[in-house]
C-alpha positions as CSV (number, residue, x, y, z in Angstrom):
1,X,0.0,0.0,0.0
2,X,1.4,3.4,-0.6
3,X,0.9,6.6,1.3
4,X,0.9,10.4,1.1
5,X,1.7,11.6,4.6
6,X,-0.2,14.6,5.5
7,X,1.0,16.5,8.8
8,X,-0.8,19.3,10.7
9,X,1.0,20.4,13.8
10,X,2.0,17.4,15.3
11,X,-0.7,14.8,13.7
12,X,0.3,12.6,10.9
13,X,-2.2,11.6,8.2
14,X,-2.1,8.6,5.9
15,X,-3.6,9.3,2.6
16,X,-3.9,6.0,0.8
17,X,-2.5,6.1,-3.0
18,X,-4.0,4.1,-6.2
19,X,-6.5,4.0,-8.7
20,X,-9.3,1.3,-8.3
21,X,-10.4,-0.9,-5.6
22,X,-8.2,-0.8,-2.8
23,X,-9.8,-2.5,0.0
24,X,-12.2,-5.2,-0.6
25,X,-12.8,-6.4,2.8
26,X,-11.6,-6.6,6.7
27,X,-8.4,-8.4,6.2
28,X,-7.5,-5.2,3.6
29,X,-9.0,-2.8,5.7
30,X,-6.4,-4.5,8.6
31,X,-3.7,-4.0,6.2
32,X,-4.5,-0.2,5.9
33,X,-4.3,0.3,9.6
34,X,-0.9,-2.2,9.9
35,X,0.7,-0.2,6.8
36,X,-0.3,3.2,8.3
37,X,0.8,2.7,11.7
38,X,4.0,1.3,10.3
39,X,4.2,5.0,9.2
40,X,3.4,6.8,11.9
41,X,-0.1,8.0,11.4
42,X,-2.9,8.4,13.8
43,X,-5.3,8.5,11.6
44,X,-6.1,7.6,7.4
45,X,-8.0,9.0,4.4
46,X,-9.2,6.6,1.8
47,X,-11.3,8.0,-1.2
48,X,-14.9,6.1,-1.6
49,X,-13.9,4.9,-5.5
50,X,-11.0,3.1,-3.4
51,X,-13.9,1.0,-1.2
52,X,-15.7,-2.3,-3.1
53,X,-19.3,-1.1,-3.6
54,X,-20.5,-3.5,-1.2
55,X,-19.1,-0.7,1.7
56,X,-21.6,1.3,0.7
57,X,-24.5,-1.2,1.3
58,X,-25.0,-1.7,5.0
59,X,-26.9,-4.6,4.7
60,X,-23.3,-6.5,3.0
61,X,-22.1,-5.9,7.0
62,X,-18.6,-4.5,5.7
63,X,-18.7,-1.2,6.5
64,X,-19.7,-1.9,9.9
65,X,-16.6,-4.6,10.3
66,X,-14.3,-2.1,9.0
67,X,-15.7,0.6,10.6
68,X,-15.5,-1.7,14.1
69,X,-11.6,-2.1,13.0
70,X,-10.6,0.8,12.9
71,X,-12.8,2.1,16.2
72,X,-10.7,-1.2,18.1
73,X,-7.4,-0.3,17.4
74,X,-8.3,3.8,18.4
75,X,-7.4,5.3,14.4
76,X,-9.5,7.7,12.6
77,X,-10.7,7.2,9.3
78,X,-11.8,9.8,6.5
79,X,-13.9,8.3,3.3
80,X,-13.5,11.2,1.0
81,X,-16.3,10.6,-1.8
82,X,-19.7,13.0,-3.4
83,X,-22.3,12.1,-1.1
84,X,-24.5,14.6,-1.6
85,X,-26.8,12.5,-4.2
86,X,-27.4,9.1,-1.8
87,X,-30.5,7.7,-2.5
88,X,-30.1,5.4,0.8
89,X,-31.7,7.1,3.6
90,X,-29.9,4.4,5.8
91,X,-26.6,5.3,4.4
92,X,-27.1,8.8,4.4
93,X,-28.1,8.3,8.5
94,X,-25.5,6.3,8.6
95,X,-23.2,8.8,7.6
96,X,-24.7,12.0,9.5
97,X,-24.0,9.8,12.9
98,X,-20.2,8.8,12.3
99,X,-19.9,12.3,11.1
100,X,-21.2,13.2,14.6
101,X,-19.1,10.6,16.3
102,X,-15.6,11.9,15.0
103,X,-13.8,8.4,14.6
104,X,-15.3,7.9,10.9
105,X,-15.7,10.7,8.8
106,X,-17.4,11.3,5.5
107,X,-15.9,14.3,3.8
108,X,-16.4,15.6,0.1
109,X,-12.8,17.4,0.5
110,X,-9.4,16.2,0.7
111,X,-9.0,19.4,3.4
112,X,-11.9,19.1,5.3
113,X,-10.9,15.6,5.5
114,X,-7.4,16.5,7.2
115,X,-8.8,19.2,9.0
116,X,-11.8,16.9,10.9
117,X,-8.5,14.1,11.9
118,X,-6.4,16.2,13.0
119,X,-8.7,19.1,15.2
120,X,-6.7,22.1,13.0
């Protein structure tokens, strides 16, 4: 997995890199935190056309075990994506109470993104 390292003040922010589905599933999703650990972030910002399409139907269950992940092992994560058109009522609850919670964010900007992790 490759990173861009975002820092503001003292917080360290992994941006994950690629085109295409990145993470599938928990085991990549575990991978993500390992990797970004490894490299000194606290927290890490994927982009939704990164995440399998099943993520984004609740019923799957993924979202909720990768959400759960990365809630366990204490690292933030920011989905950046156009969310502004969901037709899911669910996921668009869904999203207004993670967004309310501050561990899993749902961000339509890179910035806002790094700015909601890191408290700047």
């Amino acid at each position: 997995m490759e990173f861009e390292i975002h820092t503001a003040g003292a917080h360290r922010v992994a941006e994950l890199r690629g085109q295409g589905i990145l993470i599938r599933g928990t085991e990549d999703a575990v991978d993500l935190l390992g990797n970004a650990n490894f490299q000194g972030a606290e927290s890490v910002i994927v982009h939704s056309e990164q995440l399998h399409e099943d993520f984004f139907n609740l019923k799957s269950g993924i979202a909720g075990d990768i959400l759960q992940k990365f809630s366990n092992y204490h690292m933030k994560l920011a989905i950046v994506g156009d969310y502004k058109e969901l037709s899911s009522k669910s996921l668009r609850d869904f999203i207004y109470e993670s967004n309310k919670r501050k561990q899993i964010i749902f961000s339509a900007d890179l910035n806002e993104a790094i700015e909601q992790l890191t408290g700047t």
